[in-house]
C-alpha positions as CSV (number, residue, x, y, z in Angstrom):
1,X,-132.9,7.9,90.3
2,X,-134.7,5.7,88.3
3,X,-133.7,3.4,85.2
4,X,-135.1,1.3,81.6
5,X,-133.5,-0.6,79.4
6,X,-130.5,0.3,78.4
7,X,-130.3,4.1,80.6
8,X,-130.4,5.1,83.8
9,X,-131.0,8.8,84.7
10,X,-131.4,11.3,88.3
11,X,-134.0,14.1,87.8
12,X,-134.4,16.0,90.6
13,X,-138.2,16.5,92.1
14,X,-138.7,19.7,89.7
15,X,-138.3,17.7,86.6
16,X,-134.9,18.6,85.8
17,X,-132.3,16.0,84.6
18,X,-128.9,15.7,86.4
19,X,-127.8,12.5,84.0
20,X,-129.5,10.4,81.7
21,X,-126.5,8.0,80.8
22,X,-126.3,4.3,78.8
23,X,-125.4,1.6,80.7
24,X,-121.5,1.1,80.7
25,X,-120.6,-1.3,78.1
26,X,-121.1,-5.4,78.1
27,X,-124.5,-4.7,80.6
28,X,-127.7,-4.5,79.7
29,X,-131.1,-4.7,80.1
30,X,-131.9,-2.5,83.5
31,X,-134.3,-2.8,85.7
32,X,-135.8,-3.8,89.4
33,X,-132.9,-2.1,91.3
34,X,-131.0,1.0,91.8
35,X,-129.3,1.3,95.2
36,X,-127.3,4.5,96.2
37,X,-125.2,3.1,98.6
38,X,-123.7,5.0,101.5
39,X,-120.0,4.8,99.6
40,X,-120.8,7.4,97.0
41,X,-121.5,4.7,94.0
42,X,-124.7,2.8,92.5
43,X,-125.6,-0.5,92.4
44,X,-127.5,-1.6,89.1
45,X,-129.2,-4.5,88.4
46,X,-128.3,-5.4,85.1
47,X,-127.5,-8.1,82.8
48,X,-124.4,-9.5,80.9
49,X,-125.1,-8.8,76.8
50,X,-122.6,-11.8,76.0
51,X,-121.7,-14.4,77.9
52,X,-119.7,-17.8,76.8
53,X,-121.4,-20.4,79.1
54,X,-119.4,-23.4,79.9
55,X,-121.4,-25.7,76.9
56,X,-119.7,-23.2,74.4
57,X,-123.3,-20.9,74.0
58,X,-123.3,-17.6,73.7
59,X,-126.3,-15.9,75.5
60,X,-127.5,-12.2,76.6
61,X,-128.2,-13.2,80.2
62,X,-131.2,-12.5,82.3
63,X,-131.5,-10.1,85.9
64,X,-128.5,-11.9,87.0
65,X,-125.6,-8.9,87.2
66,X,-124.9,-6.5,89.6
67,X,-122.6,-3.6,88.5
68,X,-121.1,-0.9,90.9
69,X,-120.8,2.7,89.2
70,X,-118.9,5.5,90.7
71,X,-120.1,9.3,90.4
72,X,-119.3,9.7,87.0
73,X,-120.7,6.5,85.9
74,X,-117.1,4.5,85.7
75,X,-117.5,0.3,86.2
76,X,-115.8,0.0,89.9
77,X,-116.8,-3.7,90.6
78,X,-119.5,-6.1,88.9
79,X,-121.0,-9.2,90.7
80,X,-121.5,-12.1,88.2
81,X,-124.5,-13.9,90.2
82,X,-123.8,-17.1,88.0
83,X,-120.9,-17.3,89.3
84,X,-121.4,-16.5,92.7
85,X,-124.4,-19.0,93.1
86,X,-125.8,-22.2,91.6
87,X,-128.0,-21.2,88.5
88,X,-129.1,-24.8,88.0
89,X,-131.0,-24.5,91.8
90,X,-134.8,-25.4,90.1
91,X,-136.7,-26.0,93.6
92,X,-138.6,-22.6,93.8
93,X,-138.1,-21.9,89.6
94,X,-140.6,-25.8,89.6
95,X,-142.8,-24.5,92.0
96,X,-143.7,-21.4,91.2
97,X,-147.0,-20.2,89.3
98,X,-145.9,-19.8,85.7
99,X,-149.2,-17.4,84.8
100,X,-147.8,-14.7,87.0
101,X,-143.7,-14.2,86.6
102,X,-142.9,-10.6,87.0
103,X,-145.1,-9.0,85.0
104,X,-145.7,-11.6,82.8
105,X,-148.9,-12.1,83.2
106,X,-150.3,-15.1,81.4
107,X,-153.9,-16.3,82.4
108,X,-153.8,-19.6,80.8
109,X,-151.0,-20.7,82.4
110,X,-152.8,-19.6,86.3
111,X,-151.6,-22.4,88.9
112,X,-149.1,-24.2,86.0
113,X,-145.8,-25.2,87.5
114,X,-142.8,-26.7,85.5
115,X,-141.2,-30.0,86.0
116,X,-137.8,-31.1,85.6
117,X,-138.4,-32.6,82.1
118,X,-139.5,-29.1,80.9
119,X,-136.1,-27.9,82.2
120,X,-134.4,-30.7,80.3
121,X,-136.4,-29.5,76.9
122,X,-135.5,-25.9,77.6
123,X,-131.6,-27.2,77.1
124,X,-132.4,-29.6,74.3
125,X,-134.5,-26.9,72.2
126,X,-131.6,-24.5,72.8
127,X,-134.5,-21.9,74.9
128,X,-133.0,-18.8,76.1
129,X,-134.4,-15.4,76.7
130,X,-136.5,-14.0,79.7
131,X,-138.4,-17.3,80.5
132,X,-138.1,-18.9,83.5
133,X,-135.6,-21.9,83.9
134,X,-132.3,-22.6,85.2
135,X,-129.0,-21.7,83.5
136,X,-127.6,-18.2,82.3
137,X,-129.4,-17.0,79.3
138,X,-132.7,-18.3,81.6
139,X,-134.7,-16.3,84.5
140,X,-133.4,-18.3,87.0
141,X,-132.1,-15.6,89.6
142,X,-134.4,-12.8,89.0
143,X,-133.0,-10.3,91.3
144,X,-135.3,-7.2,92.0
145,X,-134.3,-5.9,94.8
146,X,-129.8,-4.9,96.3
147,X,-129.0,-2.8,99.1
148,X,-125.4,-2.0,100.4
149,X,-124.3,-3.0,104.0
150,X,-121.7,-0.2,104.3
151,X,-120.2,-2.3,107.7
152,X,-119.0,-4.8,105.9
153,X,-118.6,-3.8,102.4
154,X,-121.4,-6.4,101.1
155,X,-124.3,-6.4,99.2
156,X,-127.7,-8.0,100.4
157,X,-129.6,-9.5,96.4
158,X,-133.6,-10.4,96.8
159,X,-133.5,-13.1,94.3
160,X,-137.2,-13.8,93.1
161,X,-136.5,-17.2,92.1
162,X,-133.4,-18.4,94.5
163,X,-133.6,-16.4,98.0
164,X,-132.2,-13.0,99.8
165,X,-128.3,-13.4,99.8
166,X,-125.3,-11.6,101.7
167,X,-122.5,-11.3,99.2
168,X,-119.1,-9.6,100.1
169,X,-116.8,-7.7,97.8
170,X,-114.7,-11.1,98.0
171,X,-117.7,-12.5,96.0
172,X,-118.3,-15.1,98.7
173,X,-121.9,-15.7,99.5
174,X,-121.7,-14.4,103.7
175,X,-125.1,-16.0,104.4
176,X,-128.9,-17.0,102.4
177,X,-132.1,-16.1,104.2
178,X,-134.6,-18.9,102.1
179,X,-135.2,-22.9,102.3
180,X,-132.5,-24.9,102.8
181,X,-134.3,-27.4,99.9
182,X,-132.0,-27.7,97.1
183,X,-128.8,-25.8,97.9
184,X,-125.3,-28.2,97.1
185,X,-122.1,-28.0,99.3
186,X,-120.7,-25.1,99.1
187,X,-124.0,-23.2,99.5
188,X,-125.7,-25.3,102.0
189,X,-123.6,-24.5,104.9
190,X,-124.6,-20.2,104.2
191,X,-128.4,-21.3,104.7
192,X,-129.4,-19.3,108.1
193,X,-131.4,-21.3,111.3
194,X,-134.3,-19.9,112.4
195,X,-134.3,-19.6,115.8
196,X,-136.9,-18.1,118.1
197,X,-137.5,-15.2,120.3
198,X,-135.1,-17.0,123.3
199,X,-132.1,-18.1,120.1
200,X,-133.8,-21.9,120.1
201,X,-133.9,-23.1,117.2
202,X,-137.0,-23.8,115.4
203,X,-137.4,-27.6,114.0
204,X,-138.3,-26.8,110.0
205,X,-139.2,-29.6,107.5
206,X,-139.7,-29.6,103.8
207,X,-139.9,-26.3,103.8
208,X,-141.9,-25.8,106.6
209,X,-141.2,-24.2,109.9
210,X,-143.2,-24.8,113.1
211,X,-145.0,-21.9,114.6
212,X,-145.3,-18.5,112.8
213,X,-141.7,-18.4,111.0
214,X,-141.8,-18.5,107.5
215,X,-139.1,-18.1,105.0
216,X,-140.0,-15.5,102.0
217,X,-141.1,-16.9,99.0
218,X,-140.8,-15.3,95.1
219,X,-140.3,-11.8,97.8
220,X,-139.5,-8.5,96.7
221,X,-137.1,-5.3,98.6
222,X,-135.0,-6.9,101.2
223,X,-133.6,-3.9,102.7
224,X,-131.4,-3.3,105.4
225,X,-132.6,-1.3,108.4
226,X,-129.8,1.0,108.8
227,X,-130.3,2.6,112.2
228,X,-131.4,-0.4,114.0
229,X,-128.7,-2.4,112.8
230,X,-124.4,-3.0,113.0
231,X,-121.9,-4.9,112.0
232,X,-123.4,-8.7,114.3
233,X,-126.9,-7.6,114.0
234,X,-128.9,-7.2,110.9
235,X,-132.6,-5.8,111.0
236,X,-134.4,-6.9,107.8
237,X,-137.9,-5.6,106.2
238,X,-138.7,-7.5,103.1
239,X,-142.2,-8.1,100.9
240,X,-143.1,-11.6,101.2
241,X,-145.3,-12.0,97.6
242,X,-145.9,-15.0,98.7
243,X,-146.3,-17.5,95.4
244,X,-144.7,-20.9,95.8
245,X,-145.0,-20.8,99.4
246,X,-143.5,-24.4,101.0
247,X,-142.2,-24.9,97.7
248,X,-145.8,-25.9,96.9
249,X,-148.9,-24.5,95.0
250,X,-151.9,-24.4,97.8
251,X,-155.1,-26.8,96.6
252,X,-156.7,-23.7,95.8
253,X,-155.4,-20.2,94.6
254,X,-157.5,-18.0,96.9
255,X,-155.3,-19.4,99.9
256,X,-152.2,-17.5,99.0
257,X,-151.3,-14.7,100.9
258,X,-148.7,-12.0,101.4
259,X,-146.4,-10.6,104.0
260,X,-144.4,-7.7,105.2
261,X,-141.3,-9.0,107.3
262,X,-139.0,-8.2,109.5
263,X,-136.1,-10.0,110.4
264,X,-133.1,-10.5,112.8
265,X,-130.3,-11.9,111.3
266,X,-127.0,-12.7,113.9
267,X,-124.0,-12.6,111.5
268,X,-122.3,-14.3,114.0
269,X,-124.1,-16.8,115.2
270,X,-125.8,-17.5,111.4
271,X,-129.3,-17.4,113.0
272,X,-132.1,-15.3,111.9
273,X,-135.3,-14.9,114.0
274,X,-138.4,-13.3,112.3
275,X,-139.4,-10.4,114.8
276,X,-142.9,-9.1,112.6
277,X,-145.2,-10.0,110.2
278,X,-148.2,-8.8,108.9
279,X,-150.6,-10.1,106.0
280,X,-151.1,-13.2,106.7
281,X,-154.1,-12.4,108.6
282,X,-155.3,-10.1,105.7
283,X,-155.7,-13.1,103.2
284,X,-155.7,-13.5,99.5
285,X,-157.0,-9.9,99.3
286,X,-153.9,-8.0,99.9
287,X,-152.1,-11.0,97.7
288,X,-149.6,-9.3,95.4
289,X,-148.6,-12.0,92.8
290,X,-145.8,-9.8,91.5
291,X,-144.0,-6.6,93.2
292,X,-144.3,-4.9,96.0
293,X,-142.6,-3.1,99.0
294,X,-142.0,-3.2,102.9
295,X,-139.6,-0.3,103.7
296,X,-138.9,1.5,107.0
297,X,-139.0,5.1,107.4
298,X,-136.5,6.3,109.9
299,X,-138.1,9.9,110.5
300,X,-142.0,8.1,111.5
301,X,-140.2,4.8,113.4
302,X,-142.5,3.1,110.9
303,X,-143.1,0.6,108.3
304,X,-144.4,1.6,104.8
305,X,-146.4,-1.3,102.8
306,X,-147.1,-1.3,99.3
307,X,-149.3,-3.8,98.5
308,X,-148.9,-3.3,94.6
309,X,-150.8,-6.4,93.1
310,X,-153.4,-6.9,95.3
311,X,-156.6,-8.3,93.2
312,X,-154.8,-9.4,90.5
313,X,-156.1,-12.3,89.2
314,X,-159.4,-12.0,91.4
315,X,-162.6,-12.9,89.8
316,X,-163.1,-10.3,86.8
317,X,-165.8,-8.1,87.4
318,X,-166.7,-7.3,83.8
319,X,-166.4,-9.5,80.6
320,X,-162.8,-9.1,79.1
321,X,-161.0,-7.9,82.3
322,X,-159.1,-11.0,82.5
323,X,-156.7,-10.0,85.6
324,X,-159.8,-9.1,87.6
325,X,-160.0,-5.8,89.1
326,X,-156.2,-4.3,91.1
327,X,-156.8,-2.8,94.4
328,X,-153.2,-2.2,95.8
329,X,-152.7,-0.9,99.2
330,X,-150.5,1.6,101.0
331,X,-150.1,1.4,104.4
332,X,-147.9,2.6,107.3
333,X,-147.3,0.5,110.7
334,X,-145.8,1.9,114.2
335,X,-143.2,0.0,114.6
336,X,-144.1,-3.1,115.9
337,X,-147.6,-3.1,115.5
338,X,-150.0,-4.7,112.6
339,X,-153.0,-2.2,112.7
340,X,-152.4,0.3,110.1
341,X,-152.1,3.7,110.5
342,X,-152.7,5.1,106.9
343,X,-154.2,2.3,104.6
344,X,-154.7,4.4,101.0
345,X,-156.5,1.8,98.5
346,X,-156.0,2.9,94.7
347,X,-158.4,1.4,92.0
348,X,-157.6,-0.2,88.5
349,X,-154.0,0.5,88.6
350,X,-150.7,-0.1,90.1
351,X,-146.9,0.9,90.3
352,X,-143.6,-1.2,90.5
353,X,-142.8,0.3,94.2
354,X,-144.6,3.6,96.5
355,X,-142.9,5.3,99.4
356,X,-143.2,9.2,101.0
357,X,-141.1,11.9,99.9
358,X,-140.3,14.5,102.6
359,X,-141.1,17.2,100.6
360,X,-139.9,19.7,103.2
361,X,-136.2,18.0,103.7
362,X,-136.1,18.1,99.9
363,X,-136.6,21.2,99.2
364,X,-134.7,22.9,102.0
365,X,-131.9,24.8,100.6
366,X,-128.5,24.4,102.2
């Protein structure tokens, strides 16, 4: 299952097309995310085509809607991130590196940030579209990643530009795995501690934790580990990209770096411990500006990497290669461990996400 634009479709691995359907009427603008949840429905990541915001504009929002589709492709629930969360949070949307957003890829804007008086001109020019800002109409969530939690009837967002979020079906954010800089009352009090290995918690500071803890910053896939986790406890693998780290950009750009993650989340208790990391070590070789993966694969006990970007925005190696030259990596982890077992490295291109098929489980007829 795969989706663009304004369709989503299921082939199966011969080619052949089960559906290839529009989206359901008032979304648009697919992409990112398409989660078959455990309940028999889909979760898109979408957009709302019209939407009245409270200044009296009407504007096609921007990877901020969620919309739940049953078999058939019927609307059975939709969550409105603007209304669930703050859209004017600006903390990460200021830091971040403006030449790299997505896929927008804009050289001469490498290591630019935005302040808050290019916010204030975006609302006084009347900008809208897929730029990034606060506000619907703006790229301020930028969700790329959703993921069911079956045990609670909830959904799990990896918001580019805000944080990874529990929502339920209530539309109540549960909890918010990011910095606690810049979320207001209401929104504050979700914000998990870190805590370490023994539940103390660890002292954190404008953005910054002691020891190796690190929230994920502009991350990508925050999935829920299934089999390792229940109702209290929640086993998370996410892909750390890494920009905007500390809510800061580093004095120079070869000292970013990405990660895979795991973490432990206590519903309970609110806490969330970070039990495995691994990138940090590797550098700003393996940094991924923009996409990427960490998944686990039940059948292996392992963790699958896809380090999608890596070398993007290196030094170019020939005259007009202005993105430098992309070496992303594929890698698989025993569980717990940080010396690859498989480590493929492709040349001069990339994908949105990689992961194994098990060819024989799909093509064993029932």
């Amino acid at each position: 299952t795969w989706g663009f634009g304004q369709r989503y479709v299921k082939y199966d691995l011969m080619g052949r097309e089960i559906f290839n359907r529009r989206l359901p009427e008032s979304y648009s603008d697919y992409s990112h995310a398409f989660d078959n949840a455990q309940n028999g429905h889909s979760f898109l990541r979408v957009a709302s085509s019209d939407y009245r915001r409270p200044d009296g504009k009407r504007v096609h929002t921007v990877r901020d809607v969620i919309v739940e589709i049953d078999q058939n492709g019927g609307v059975v629930d939709d969550f409105r991130l603007f209304d669930i969360l703050d859209p004017y949070r600006s903390n990460v949307v200021q830091a971040m590196d403006q030449g790299a957003v997505c896929l927008n890829i804009d050289e001469s804007k490498s290591g630019q940030t935005l302040s808050a008086e290019d916010l204030a001109k975006m609302d006084a020019n009347g900008q809208f579209g897929d730029i990034a800002g606060t506000g619907p109409g703006r790229n301020w969530a930028h969700v790329n990643s959703v993921d069911y939690d079956p045990t609670d009837d909830a959904i799990i967002i990896s918001s580019r530009h805000q944080g990874i979020v529990k929502i339920g079906r209530d539309k109540k954010v549960k909890w918010i795995l990011a910095s606690p800089e810049g979320w207001k009352k209401g929104w504050a009090e979700k914000v998990l501690t870190p805590v370490d290995h023994n539940g103390k918690p660890i002292k954190c500071e404008n953005s910054k934790c002691e020891g190796s803890f690190d929230w994920s910053w502009t991350q990508h896939t925050a999935w829920r580990i299934d089999s390792k986790s229940n109702k209290d406890v929640l086993y998370l693998s996410v892909f750390d990209n890494g920009d905007a780290r500390g809510m800061e950009q580093p004095p120079l750009p070869d000292m970013k770096y990405s990660r895979a993650v795991i973490y432990k989340i206590d519903q309970k208790k609110m806490t969330v411990e970070q039990i495995w990391e691994v990138g940090k070590e590797l550098g700003h070789p393996y940094f991924s500006p923009v996409t990427g993966l960490t998944k686990y694969m039940e059948d292996t006990d392992t963790m699958m990497v896809y380090w999608s970007t890596a070398g993007l925005g290196a030094s170019p190696e020939k005259k007009g290669n202005k993105l430098g030259r992309l070496n992303p990596h594929i890698c698989e982890y025993k569980w717990g461990e940080t010396t690859p077992v498989v480590d493929i490295v492709l040349w001069d291109t990339f994908g949105y996400q990689a992961f194994p098929i098990n060819l024989e489980k799909a093509f064993t007829l029932n």
